[in-house]
C-alpha positions in Angstrom: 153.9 17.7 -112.9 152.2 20.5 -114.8 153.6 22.9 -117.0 152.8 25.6 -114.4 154.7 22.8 -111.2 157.5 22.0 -113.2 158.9 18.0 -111.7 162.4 19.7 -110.8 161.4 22.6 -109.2 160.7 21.1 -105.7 162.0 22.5 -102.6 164.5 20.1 -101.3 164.9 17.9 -104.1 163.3 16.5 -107.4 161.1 14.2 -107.4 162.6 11.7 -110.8 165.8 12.2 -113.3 165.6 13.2 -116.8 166.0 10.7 -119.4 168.5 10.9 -121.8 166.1 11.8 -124.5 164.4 14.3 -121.9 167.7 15.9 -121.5 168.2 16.4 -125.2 164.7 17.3 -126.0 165.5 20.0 -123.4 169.2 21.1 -124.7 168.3 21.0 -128.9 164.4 20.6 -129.0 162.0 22.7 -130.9 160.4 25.8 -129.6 159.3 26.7 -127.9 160.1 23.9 -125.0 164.3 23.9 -125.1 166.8 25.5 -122.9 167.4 28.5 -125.3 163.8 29.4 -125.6 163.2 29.3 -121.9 166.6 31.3 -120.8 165.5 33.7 -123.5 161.9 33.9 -122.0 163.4 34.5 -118.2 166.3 37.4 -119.5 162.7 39.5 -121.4 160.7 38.9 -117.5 164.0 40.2 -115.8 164.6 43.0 -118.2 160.4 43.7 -117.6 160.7 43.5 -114.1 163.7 45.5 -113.6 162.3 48.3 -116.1 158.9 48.4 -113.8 161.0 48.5 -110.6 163.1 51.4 -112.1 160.0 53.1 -112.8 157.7 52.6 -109.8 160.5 52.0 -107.2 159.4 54.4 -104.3 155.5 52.3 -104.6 157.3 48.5 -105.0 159.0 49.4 -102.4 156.9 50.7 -99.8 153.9 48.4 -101.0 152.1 46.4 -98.1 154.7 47.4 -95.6 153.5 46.8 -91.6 155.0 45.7 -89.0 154.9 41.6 -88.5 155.9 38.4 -86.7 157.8 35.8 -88.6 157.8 32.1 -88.5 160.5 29.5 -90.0 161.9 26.5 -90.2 166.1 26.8 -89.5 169.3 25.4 -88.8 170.4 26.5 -85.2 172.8 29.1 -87.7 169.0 30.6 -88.8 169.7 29.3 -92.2 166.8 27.6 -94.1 166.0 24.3 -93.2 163.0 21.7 -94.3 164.0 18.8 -92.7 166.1 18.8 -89.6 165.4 21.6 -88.0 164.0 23.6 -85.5 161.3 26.5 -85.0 162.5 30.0 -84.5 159.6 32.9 -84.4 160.5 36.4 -84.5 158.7 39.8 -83.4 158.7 43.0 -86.0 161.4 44.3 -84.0 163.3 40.8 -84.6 163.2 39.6 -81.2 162.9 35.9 -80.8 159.7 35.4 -79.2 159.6 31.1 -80.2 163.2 30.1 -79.9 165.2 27.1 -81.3 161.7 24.5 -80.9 163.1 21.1 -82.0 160.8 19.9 -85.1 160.5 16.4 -83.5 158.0 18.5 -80.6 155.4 19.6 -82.9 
């Protein structure tokens, strides 16, 4: 993968294991490409992000907002499903307008 498509962060699943020496790399490597470095780097982008959102909240939160139809791919509970599922479409209102289409039909 790329540094930007990490190998492990694919939905449903990785795609190879880490090596031992991968793993350690990753738990006691240099900076800036270790575990300690990277969780440090994701707490400064929440802290950003949740600064911004305190500060622009009423415009984050009304940004791009219209009424729409949904598509997904679900269990028959509507939870998310990529591989043995079925199609469930709803309106803007939330009313099922494609309901419960078994994935082997399209």
């Amino acid at each position: 993968g790329k540094k930007v498509h990490g190998t492990c962060s694919i939905p449903g699943g990785i795609n190879k294991n880490l090596s031992a020496a991968e793993r350690d790399s990753f738990l006691k490597g240099a900076d800036p490409l270790n575990i300690d470095k990277m969780i440090a780097w994701s707490q400064g982008a929440l802290d950003f992000f949740k600064g911004y959102y305190a500060q622009n909240k009423d415009f984050i939160d009304n940004f791009a907002t219209f009424p729409s139809a949904h598509l997904s791919l679900v269990r028959k509970d509507g939870a998310l499903d990529l591989y043995h599922c079925v199609i469930r479409a709803v309106d803007a209102d939330g009313k099922r307008i494609v309901n419960d289409v078994d994935c082997q039909d399209y």
